[in-house]
C-alpha positions in Angstrom: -98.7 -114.3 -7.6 -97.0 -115.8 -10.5 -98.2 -117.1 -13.7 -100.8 -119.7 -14.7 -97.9 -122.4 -16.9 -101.0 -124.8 -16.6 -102.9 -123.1 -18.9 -101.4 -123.6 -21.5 -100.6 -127.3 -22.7 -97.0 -126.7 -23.1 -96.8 -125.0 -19.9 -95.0 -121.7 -21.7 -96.2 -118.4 -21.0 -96.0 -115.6 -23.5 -93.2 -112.7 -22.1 -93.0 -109.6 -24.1 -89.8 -107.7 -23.0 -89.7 -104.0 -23.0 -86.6 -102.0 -22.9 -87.4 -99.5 -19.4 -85.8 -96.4 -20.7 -87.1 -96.1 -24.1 -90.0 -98.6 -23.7 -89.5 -99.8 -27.1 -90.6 -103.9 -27.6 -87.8 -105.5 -27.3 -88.7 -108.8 -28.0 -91.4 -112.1 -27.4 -90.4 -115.2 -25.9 -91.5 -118.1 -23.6 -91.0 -118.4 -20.0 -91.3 -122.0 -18.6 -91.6 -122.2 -14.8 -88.1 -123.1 -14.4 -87.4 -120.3 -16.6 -89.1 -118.0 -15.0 -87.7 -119.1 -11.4 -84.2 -118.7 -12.7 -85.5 -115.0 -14.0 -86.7 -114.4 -10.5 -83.3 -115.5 -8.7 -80.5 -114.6 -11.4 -82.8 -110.7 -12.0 -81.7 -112.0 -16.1 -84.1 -113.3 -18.4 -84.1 -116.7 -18.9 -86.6 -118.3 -21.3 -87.2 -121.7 -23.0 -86.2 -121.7 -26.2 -88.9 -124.2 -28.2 -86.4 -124.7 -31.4 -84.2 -126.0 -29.2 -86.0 -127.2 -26.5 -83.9 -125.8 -23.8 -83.4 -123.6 -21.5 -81.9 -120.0 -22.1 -80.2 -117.6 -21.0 -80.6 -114.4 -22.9 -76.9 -112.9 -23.8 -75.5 -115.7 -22.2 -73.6 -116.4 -25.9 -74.0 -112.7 -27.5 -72.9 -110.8 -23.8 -76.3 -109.4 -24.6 -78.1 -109.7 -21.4 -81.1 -108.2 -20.3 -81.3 -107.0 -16.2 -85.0 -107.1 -15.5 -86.4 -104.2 -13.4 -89.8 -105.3 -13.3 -92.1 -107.9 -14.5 -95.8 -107.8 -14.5 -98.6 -110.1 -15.3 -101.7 -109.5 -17.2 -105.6 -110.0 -15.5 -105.7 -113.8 -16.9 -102.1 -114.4 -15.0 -101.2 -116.0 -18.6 -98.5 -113.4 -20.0 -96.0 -111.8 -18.8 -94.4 -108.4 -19.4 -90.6 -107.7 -18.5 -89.1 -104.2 -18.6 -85.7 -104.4 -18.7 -81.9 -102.8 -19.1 -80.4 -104.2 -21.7 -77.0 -104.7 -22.3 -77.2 -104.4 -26.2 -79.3 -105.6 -28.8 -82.1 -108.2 -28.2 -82.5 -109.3 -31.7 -79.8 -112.2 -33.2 -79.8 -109.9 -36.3 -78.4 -107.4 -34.4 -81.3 -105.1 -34.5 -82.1 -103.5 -31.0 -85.4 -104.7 -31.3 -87.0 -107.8 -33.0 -89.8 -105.7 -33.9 -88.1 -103.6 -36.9 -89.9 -104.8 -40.1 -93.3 -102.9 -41.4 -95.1 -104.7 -42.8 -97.3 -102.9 -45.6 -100.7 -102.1 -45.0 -104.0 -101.7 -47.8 -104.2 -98.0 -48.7 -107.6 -98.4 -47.6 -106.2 -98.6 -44.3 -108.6 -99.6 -41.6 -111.3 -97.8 -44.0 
């Protein structure tokens, strides 16, 4: 089984990466097949980086990799989820996780 890159016109699959010990959201990127093939061999992520339309290897820069213990696919077979080690922070701020902003909701809340 392995995703469905056709399915989308630019052949990128969405890939949320979760951290396995915490299972915070690390980050959202792209996998490409030859992305995800080099994920598969290397057990690194590796996405395709769309500003600069190339491949990527995540920490291969920063030192802060990401050693993938699992990776699942959803029912459609059109996004992927990685749980992984990582080896620091995933976000090029510097925050563990890209995912630290709130942003601020109605008071009415859902209401």
């Amino acid at each position: 089984m392995k995703p469905n890159f056709e399915k989308y016109p630019d052949g990128l699959v969405p890939t949320i990466v979760v951290d396995d010990k915490t299972q915070q959201v690390l980050m959202m990127a792209y996998m490409n097949e030859a992305s995800y093939q080099l994920s598969l061999e290397s057990n690194q992520t590796w996405f395709w980086s769309r500003s600069r339309q190339e491949l990527w290897h995540k920490g291969a820069t920063s030192g802060n990799t990401q050693a993938i213990v699992s990776i699942q696919i959803d029912c459609d077979e059109d996004t992927l989820l990685v749980r992984v080690n990582p080896a620091g922070p995933a976000c090029h701020t510097g925050q563990t996780s890209c995912f630290y902003r709130d942003i601020k909701l109605n008071s009415a809340g859902g209401q």
